[in-house]
PDBQT receptor file of N, H, CA, C and O in Angstrom, charges set to zero:
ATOM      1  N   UNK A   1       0.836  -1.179   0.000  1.00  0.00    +0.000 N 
ATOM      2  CA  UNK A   1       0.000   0.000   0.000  1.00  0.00    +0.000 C 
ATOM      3  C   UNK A   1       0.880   1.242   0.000  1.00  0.00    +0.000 C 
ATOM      4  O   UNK A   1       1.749   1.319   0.869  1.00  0.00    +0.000 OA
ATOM      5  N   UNK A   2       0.769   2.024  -0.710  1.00  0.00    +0.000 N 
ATOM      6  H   UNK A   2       0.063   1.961  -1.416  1.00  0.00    +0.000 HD
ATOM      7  CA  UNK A   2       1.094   3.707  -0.621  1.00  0.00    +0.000 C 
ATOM      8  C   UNK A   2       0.627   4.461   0.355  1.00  0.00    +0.000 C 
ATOM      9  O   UNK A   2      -0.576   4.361   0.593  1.00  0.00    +0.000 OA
ATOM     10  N   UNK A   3       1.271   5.199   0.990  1.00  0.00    +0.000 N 
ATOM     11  H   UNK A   3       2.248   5.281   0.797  1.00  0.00    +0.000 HD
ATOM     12  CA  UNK A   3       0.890   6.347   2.209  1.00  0.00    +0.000 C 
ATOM     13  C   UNK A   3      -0.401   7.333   2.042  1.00  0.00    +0.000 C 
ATOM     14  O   UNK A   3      -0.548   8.349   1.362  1.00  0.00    +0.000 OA
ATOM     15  N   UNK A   4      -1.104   6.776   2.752  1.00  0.00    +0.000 N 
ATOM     16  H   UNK A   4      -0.984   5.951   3.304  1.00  0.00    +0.000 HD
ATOM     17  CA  UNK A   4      -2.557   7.649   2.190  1.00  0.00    +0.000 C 
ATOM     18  C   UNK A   4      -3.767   6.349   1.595  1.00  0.00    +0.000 C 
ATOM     19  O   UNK A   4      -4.963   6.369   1.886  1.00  0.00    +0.000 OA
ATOM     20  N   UNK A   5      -3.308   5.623   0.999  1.00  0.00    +0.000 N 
ATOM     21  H   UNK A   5      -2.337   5.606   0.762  1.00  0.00    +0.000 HD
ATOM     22  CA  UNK A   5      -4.265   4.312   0.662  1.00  0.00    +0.000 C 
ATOM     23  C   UNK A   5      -4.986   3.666   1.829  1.00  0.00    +0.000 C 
ATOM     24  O   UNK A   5      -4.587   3.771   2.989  1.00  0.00    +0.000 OA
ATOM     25  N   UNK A   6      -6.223   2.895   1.412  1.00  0.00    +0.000 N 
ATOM     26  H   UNK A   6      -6.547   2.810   0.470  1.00  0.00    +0.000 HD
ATOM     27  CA  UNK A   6      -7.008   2.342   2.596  1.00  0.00    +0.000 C 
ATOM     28  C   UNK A   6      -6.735   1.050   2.674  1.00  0.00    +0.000 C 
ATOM     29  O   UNK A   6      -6.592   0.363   1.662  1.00  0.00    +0.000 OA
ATOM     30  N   UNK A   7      -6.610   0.477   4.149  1.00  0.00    +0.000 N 
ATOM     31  H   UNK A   7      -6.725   1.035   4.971  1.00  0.00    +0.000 HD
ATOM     32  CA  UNK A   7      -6.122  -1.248   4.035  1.00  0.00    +0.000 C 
ATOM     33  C   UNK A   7      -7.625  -1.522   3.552  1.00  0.00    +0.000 C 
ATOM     34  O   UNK A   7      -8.603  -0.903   3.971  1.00  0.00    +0.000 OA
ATOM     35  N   UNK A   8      -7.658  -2.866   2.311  1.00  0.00    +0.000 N 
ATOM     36  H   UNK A   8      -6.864  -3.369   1.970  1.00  0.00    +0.000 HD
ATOM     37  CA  UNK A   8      -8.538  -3.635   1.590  1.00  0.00    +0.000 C 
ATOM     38  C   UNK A   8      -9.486  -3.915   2.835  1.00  0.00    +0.000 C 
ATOM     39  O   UNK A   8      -9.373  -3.250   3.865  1.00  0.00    +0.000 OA
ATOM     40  N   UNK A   9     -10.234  -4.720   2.725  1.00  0.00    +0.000 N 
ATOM     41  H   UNK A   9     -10.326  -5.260   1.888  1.00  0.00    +0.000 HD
ATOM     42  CA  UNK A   9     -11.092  -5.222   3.799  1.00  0.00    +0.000 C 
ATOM     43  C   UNK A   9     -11.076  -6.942   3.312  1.00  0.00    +0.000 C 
ATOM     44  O   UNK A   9     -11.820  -6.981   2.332  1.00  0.00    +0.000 OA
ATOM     45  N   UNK A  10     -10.731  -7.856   3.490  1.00  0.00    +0.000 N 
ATOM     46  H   UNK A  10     -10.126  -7.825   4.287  1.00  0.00    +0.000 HD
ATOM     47  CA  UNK A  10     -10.882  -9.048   2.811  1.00  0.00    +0.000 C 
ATOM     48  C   UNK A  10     -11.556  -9.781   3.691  1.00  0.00    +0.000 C 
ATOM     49  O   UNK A  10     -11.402  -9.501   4.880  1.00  0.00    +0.000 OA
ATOM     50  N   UNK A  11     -12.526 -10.973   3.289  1.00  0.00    +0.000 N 
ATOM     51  H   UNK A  11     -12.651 -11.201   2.323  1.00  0.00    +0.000 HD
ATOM     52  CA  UNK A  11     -13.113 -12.052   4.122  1.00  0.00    +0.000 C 
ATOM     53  C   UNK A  11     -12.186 -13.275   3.828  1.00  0.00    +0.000 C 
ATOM     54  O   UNK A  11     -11.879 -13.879   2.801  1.00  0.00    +0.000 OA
ATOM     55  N   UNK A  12     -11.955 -13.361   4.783  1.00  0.00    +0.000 N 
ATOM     56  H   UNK A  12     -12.204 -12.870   5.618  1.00  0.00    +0.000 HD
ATOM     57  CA  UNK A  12     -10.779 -14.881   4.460  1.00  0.00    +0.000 C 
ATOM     58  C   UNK A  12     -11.456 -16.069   4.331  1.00  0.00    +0.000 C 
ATOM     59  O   UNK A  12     -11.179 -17.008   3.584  1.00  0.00    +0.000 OA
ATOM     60  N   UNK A  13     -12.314 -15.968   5.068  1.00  0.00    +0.000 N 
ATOM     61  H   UNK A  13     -12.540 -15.206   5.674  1.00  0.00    +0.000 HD
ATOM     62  CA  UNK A  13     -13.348 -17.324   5.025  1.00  0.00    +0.000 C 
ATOM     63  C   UNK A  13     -13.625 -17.640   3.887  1.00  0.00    +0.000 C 
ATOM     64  O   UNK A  13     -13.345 -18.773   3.497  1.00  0.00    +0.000 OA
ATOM     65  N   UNK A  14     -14.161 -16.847   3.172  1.00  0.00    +0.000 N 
ATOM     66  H   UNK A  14     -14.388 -15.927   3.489  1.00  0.00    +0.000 HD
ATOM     67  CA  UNK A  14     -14.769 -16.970   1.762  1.00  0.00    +0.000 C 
ATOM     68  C   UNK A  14     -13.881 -17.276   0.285  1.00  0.00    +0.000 C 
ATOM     69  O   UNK A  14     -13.944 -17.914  -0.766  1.00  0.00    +0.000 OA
ATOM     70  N   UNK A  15     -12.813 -16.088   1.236  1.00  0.00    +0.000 N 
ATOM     71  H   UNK A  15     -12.762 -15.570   2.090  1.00  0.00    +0.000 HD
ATOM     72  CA  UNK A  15     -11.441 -16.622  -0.057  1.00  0.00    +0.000 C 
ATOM     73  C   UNK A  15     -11.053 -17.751   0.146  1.00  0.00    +0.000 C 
ATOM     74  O   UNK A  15     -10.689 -18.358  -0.861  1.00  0.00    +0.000 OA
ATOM     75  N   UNK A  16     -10.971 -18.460   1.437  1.00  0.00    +0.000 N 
ATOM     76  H   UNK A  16     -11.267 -17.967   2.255  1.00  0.00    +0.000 HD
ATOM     77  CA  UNK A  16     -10.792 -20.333   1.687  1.00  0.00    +0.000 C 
ATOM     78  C   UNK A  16     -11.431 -20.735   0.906  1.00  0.00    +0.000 C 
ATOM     79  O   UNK A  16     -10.912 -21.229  -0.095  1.00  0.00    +0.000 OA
ATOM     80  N   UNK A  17     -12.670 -20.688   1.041  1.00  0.00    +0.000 N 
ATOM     81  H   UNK A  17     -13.091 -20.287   1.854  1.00  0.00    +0.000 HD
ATOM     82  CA  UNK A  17     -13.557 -21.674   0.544  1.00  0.00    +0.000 C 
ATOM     83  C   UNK A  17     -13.644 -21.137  -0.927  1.00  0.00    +0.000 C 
ATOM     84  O   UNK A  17     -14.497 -21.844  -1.465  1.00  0.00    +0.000 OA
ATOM     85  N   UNK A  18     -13.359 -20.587  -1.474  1.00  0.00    +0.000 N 
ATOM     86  H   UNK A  18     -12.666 -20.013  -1.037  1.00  0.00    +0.000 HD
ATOM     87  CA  UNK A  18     -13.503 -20.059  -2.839  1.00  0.00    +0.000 C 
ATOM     88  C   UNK A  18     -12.139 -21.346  -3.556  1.00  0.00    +0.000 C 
ATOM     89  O   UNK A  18     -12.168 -22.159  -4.480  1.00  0.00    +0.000 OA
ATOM     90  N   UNK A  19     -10.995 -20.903  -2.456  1.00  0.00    +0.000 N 
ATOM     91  H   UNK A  19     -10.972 -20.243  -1.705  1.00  0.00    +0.000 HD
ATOM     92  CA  UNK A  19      -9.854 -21.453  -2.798  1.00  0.00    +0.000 C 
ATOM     93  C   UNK A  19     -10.146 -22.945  -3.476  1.00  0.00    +0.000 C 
ATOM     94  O   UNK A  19     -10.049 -23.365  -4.629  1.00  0.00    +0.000 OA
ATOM     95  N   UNK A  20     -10.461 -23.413  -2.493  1.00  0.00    +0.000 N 
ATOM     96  H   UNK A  20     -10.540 -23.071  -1.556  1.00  0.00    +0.000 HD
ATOM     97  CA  UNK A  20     -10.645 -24.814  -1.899  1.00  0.00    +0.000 C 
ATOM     98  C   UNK A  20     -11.726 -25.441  -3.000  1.00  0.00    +0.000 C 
ATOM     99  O   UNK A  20     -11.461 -26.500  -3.569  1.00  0.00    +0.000 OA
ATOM    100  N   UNK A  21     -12.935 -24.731  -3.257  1.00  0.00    +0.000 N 
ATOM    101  H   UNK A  21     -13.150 -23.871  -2.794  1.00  0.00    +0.000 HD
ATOM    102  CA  UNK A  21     -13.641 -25.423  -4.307  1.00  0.00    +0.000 C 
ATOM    103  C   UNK A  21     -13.281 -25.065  -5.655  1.00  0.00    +0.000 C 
ATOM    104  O   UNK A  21     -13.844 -25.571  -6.626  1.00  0.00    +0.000 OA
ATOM    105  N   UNK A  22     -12.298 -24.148  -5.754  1.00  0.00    +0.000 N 
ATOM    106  H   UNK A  22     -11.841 -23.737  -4.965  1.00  0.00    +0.000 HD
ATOM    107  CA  UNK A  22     -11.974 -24.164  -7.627  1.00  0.00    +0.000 C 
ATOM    108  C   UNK A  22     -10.770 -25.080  -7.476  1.00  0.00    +0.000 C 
ATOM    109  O   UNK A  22     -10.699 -25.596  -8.592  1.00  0.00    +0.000 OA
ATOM    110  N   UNK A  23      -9.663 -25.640  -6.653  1.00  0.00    +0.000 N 
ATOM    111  H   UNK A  23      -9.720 -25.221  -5.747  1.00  0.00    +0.000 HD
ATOM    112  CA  UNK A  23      -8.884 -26.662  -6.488  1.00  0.00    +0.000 C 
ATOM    113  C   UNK A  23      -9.108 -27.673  -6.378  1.00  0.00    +0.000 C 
ATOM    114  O   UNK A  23      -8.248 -28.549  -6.472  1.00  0.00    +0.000 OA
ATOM    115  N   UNK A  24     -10.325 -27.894  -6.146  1.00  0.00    +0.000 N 
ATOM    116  H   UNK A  24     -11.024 -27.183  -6.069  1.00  0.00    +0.000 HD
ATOM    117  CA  UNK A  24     -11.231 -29.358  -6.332  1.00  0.00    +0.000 C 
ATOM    118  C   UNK A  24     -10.645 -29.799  -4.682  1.00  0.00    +0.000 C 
ATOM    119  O   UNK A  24     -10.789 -30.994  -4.424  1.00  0.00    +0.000 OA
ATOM    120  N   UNK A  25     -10.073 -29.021  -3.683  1.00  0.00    +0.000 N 
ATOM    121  H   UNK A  25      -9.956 -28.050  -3.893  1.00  0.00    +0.000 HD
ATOM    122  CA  UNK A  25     -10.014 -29.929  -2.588  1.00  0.00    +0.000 C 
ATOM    123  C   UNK A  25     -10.476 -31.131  -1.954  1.00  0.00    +0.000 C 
ATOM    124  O   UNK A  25      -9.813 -31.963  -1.336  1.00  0.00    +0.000 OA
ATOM    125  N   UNK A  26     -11.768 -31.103  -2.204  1.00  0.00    +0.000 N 
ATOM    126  H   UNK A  26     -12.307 -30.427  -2.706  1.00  0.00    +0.000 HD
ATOM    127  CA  UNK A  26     -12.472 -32.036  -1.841  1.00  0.00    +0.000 C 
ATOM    128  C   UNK A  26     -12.448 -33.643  -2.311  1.00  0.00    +0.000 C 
ATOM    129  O   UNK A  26     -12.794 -34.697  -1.778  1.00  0.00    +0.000 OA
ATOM    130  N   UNK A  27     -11.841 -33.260  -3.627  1.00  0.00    +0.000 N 
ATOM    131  H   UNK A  27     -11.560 -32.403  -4.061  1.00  0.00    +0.000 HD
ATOM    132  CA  UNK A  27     -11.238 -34.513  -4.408  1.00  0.00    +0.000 C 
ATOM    133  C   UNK A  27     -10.274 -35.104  -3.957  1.00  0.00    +0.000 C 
ATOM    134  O   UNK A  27     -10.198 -36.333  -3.939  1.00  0.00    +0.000 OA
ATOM    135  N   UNK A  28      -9.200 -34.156  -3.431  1.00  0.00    +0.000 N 
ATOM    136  H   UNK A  28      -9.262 -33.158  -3.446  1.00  0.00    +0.000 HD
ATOM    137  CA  UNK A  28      -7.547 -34.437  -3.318  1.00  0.00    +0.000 C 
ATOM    138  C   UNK A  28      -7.889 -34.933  -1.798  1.00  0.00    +0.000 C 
ATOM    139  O   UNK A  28      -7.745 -36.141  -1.613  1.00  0.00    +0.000 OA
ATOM    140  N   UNK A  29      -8.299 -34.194  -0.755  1.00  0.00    +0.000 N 
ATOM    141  H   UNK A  29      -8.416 -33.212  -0.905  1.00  0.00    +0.000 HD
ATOM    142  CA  UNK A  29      -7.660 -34.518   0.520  1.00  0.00    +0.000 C 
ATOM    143  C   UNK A  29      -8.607 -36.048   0.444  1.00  0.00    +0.000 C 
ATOM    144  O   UNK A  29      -9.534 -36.419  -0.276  1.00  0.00    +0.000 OA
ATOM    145  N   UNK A  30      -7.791 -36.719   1.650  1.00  0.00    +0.000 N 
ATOM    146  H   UNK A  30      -7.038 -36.417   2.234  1.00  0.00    +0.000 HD
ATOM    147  CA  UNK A  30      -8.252 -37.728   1.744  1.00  0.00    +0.000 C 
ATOM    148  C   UNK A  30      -8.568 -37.540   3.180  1.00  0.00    +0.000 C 
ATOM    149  O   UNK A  30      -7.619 -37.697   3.949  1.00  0.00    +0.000 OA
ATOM    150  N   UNK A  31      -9.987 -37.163   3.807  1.00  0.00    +0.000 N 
ATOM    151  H   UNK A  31     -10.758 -37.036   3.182  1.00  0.00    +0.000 HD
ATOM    152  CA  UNK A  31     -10.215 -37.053   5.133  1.00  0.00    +0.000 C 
ATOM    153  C   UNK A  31     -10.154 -38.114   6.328  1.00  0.00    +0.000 C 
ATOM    154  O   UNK A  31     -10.108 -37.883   7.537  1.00  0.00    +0.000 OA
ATOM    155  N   UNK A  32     -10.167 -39.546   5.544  1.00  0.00    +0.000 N 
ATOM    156  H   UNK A  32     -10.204 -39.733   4.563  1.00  0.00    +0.000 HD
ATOM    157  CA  UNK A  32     -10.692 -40.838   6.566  1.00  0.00    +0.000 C 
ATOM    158  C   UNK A  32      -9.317 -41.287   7.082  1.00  0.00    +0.000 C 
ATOM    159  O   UNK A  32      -9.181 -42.201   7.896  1.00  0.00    +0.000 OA
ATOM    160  N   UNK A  33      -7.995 -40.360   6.386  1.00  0.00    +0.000 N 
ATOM    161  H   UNK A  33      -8.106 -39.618   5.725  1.00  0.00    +0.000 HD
ATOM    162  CA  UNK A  33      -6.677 -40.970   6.663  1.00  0.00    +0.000 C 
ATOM    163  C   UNK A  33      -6.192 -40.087   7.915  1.00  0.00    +0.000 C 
ATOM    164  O   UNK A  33      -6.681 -38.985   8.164  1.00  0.00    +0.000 OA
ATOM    165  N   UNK A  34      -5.452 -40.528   8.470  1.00  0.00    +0.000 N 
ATOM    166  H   UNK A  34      -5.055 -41.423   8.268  1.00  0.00    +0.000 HD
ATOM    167  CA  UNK A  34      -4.712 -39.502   9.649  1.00  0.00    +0.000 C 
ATOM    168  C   UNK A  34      -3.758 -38.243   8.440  1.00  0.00    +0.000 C 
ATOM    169  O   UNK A  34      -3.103 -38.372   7.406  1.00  0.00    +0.000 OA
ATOM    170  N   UNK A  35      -4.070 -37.380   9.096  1.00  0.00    +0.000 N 
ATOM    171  H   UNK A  35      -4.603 -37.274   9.936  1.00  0.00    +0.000 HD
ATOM    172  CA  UNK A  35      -2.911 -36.290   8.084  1.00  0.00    +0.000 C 
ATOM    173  C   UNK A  35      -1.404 -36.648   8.454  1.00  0.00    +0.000 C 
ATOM    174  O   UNK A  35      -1.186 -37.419   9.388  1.00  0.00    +0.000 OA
ATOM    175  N   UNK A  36      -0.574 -36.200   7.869  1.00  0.00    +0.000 N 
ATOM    176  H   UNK A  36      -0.751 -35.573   7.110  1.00  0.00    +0.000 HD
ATOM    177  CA  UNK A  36       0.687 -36.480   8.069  1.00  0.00    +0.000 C 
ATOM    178  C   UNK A  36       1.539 -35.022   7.431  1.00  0.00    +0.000 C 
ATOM    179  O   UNK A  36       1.514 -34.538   6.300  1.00  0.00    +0.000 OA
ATOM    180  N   UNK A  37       2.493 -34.461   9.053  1.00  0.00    +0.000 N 
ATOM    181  H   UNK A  37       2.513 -34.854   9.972  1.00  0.00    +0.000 HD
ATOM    182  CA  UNK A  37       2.676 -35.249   9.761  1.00  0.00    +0.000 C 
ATOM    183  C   UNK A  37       1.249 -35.626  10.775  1.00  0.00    +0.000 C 
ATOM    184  O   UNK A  37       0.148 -35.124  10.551  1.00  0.00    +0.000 OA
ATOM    185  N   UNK A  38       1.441 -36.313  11.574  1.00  0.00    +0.000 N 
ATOM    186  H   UNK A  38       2.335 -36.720  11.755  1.00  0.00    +0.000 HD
ATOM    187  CA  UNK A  38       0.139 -36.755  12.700  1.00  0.00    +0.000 C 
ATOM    188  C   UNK A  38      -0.172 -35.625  13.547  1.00  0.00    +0.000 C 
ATOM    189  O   UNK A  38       0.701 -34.819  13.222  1.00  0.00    +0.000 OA
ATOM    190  N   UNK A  39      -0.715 -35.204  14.225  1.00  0.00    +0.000 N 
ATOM    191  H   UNK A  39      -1.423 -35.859  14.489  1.00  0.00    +0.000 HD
ATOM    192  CA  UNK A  39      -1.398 -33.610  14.778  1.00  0.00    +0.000 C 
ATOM    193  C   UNK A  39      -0.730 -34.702  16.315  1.00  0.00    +0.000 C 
ATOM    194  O   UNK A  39      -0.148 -35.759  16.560  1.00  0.00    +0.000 OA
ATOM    195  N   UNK A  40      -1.338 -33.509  16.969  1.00  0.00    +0.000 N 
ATOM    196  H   UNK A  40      -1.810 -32.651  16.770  1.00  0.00    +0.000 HD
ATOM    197  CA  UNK A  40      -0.936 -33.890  18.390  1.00  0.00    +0.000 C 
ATOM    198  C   UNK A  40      -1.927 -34.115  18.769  1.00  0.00    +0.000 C 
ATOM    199  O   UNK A  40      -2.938 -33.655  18.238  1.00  0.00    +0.000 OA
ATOM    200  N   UNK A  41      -1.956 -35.192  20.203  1.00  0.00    +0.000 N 
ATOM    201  H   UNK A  41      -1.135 -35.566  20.634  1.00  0.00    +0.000 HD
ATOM    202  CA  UNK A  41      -3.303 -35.737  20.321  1.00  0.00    +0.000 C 
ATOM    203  C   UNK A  41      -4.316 -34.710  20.676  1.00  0.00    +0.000 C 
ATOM    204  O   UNK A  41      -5.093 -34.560  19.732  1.00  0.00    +0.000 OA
ATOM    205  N   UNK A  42      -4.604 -33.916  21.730  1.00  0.00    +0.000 N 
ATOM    206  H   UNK A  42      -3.973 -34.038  22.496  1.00  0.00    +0.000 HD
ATOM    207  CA  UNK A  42      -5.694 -33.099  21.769  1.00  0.00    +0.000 C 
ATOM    208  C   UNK A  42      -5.989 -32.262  20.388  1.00  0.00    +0.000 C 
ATOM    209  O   UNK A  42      -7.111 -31.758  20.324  1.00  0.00    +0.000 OA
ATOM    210  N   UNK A  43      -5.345 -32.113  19.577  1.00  0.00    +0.000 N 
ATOM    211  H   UNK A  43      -4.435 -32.523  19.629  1.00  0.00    +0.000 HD
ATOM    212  CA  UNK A  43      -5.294 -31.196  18.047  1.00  0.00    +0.000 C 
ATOM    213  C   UNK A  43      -6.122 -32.639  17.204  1.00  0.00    +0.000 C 
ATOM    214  O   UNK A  43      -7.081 -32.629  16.432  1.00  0.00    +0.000 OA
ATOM    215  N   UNK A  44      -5.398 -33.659  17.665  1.00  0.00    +0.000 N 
ATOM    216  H   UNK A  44      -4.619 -33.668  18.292  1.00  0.00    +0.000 HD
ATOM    217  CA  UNK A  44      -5.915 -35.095  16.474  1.00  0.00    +0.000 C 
ATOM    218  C   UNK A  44      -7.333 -35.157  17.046  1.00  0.00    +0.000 C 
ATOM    219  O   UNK A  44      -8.139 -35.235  16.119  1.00  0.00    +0.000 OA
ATOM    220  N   UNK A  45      -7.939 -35.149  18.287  1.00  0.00    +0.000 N 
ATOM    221  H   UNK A  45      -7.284 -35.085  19.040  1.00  0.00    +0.000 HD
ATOM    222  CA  UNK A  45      -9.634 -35.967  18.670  1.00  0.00    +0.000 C 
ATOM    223  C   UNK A  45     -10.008 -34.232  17.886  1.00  0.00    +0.000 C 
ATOM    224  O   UNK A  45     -10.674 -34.349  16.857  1.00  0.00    +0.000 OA
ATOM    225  N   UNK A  46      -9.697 -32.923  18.221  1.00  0.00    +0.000 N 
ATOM    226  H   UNK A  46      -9.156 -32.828  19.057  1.00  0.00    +0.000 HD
ATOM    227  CA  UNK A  46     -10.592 -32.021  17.953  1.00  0.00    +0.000 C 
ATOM    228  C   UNK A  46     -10.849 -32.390  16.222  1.00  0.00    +0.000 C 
ATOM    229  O   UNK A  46     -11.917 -32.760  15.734  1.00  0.00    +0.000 OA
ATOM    230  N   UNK A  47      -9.586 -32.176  15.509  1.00  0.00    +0.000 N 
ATOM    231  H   UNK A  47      -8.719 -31.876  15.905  1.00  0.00    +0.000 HD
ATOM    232  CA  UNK A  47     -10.140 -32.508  14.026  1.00  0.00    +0.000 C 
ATOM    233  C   UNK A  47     -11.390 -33.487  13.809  1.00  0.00    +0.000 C 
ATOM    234  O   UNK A  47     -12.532 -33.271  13.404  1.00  0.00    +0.000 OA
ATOM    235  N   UNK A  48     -10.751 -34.610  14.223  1.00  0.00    +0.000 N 
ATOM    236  H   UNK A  48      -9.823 -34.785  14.551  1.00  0.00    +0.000 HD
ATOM    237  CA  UNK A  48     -11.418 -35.965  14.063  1.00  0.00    +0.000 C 
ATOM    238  C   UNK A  48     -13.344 -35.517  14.372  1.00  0.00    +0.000 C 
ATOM    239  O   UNK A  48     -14.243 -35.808  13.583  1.00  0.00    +0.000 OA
ATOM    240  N   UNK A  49     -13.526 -34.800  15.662  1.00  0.00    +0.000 N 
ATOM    241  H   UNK A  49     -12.796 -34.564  16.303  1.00  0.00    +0.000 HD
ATOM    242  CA  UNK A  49     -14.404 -34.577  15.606  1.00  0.00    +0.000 C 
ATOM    243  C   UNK A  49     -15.238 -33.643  14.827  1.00  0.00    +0.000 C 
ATOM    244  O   UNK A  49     -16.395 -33.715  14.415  1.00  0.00    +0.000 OA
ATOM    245  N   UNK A  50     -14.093 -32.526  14.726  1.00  0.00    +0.000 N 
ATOM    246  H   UNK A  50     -13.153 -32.468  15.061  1.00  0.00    +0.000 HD
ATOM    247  CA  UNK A  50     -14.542 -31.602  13.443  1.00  0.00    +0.000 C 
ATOM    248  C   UNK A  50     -14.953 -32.540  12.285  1.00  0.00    +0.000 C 
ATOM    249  O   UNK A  50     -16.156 -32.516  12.024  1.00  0.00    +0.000 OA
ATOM    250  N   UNK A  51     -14.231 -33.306  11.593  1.00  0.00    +0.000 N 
ATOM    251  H   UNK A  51     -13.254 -33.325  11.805  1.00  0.00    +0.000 HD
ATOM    252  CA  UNK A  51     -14.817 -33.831  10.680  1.00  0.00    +0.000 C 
ATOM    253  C   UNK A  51     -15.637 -34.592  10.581  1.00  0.00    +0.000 C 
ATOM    254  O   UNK A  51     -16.333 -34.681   9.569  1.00  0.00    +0.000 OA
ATOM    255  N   UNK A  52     -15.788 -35.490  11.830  1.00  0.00    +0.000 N 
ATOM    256  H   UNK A  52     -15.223 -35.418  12.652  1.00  0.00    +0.000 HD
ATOM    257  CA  UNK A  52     -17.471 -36.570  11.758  1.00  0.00    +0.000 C 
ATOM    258  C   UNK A  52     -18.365 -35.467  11.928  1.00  0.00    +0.000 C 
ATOM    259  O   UNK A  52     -19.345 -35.427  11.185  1.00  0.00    +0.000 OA
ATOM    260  N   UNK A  53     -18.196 -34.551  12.789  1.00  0.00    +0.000 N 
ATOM    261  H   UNK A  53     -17.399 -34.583  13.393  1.00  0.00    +0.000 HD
ATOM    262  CA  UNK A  53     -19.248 -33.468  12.493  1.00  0.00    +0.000 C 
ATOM    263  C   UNK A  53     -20.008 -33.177  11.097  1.00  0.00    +0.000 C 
ATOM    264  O   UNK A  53     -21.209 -33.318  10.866  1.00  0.00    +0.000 OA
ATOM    265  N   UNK A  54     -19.036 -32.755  10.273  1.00  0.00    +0.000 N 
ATOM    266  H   UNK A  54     -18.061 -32.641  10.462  1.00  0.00    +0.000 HD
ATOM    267  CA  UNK A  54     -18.886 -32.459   8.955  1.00  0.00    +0.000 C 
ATOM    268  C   UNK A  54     -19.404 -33.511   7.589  1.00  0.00    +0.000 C 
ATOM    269  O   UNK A  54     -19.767 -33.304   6.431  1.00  0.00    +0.000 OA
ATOM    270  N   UNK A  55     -19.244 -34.491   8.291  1.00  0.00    +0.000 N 
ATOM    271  H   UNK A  55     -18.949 -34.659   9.232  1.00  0.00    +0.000 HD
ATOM    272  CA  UNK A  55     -19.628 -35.540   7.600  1.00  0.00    +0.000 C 
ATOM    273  C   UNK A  55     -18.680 -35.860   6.608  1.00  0.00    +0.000 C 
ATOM    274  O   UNK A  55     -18.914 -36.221   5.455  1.00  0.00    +0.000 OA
ATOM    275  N   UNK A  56     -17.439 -35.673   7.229  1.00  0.00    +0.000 N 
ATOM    276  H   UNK A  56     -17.248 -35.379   8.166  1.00  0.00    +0.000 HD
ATOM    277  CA  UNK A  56     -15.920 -36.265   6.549  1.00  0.00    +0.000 C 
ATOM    278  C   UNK A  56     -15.606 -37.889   6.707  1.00  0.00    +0.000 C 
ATOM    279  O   UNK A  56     -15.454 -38.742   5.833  1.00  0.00    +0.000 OA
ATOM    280  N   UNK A  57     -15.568 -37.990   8.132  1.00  0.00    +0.000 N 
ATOM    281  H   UNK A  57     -15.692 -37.297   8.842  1.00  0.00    +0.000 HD
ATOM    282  CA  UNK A  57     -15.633 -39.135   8.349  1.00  0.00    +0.000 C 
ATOM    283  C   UNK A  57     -16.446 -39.719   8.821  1.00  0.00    +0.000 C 
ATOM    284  O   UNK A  57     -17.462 -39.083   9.103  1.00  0.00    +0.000 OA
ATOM    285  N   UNK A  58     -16.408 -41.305   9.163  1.00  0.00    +0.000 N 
ATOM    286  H   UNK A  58     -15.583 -41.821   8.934  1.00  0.00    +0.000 HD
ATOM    287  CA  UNK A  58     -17.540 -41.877  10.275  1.00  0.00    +0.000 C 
ATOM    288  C   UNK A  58     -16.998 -42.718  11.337  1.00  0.00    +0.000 C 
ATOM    289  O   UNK A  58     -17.586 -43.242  12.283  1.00  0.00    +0.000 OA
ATOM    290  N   UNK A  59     -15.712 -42.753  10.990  1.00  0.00    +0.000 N 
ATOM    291  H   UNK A  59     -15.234 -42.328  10.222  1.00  0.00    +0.000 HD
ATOM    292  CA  UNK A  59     -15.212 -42.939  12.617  1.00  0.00    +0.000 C 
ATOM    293  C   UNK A  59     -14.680 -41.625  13.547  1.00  0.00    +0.000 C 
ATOM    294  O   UNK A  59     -14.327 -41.797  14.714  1.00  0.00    +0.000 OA
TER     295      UNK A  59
């Protein structure tokens, strides 16, 4: 930015998910696998649950 310009306003959320569905993410990741490297355990049950939430996985 130049001195005098306004900071942008961006929604990040939206640019994710914008990201994410013209990359076909949904194709590539493979959710039912552990990620690698492996998360740490309290980081590994929150995902895990994030995603059965989500209806990623079903275990």
């Amino acid at each position: 930015l130049l001195p005098g310009d306004e900071e942008p306003e961006v929604d990040l959320g939206r640019l994710l998910q914008t990201v994410y569905e013209r990359a076909a993410y949904d194709l590539r990741v493979r959710y039912e696998e552990e990620p690698v490297p492996p998360l740490e355990p309290p980081f590994a049950e929150w995902a895990a649950t994030l995603l059965r939430e989500k209806g990623y996985r079903r275990r």
